[in-house]
Legacy VTK file of the C-alpha trace (Angstrom):
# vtk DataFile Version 3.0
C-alpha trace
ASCII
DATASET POLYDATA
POINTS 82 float
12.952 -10.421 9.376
14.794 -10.462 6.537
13.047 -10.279 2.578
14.101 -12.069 -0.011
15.516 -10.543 -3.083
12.158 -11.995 -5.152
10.275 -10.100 -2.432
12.166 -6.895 -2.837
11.650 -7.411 -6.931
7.900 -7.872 -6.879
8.113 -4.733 -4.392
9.660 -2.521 -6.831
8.217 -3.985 -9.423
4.545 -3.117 -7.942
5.128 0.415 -7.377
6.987 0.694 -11.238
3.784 -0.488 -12.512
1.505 2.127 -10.165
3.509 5.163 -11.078
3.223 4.223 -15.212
-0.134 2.229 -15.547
-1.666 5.752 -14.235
-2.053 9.114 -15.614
0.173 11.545 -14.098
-0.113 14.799 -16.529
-0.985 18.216 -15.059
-4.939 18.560 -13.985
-5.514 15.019 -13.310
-6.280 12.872 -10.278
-2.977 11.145 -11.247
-1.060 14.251 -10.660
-2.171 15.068 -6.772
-1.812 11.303 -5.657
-5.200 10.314 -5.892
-4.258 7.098 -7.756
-7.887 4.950 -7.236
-8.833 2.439 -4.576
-5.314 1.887 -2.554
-3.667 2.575 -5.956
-5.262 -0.608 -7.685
-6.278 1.036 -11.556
-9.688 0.726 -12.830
-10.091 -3.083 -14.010
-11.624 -6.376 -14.031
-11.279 -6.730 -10.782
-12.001 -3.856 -10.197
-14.460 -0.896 -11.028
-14.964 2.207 -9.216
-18.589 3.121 -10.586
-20.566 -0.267 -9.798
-22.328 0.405 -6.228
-23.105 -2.929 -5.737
-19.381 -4.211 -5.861
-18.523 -1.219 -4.112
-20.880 -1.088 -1.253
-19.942 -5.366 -0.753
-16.056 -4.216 -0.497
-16.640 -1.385 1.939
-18.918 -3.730 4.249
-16.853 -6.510 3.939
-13.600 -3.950 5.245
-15.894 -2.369 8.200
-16.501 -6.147 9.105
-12.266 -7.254 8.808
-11.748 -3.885 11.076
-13.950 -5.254 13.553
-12.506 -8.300 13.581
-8.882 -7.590 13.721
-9.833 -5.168 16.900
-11.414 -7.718 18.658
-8.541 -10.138 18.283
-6.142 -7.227 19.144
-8.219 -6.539 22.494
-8.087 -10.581 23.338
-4.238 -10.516 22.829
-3.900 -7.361 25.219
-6.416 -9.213 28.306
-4.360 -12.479 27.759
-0.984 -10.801 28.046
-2.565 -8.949 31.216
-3.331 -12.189 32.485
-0.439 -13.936 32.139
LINES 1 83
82 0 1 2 3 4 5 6 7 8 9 10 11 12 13 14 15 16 17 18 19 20 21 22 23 24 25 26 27 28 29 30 31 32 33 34 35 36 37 38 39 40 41 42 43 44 45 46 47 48 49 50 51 52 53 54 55 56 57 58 59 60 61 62 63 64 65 66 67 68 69 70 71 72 73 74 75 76 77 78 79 80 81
């Protein structure tokens, strides 16, 4: 499939604001990768030291994974099928 140029700007323009919204200076997390949940910088959305919020998230992913191999294993018995 091809991507659009718009696609290909908010691509680049996602991972310019990753590499300068965080900091990267010797001795920090920043500097060995570790850049927060999937990269996403402490927020409104978002905050790293409320269990509740955190705890919902991480149930609510275990749950998705479930799903998505379920639906995986139905597509693999329906192409043995047909």
């Amino acid at each position: 499939s091809k991507v659009p140029a718009a696609g290909w700007g908010q691509i680049i323009a996602w991972m310019a604001y990753c590499e300068i919204s965080v900091n990267q200076k010797p001795g920090t997390p920043g500097a060995k990768g570790e850049l927060g949940w999937q990269g996403i910088p402490p927020g409104p959305s978002y905050n790293p030291n409320e269990e509740e919020s955190k705890s919902k998230k991480l149930k609510s992913e275990l749950a998705n994974g479930r799903l998505a191999m379920m639906a995986i294993i139905g597509m693999f018995f329906q192409d043995g099928l047909t």
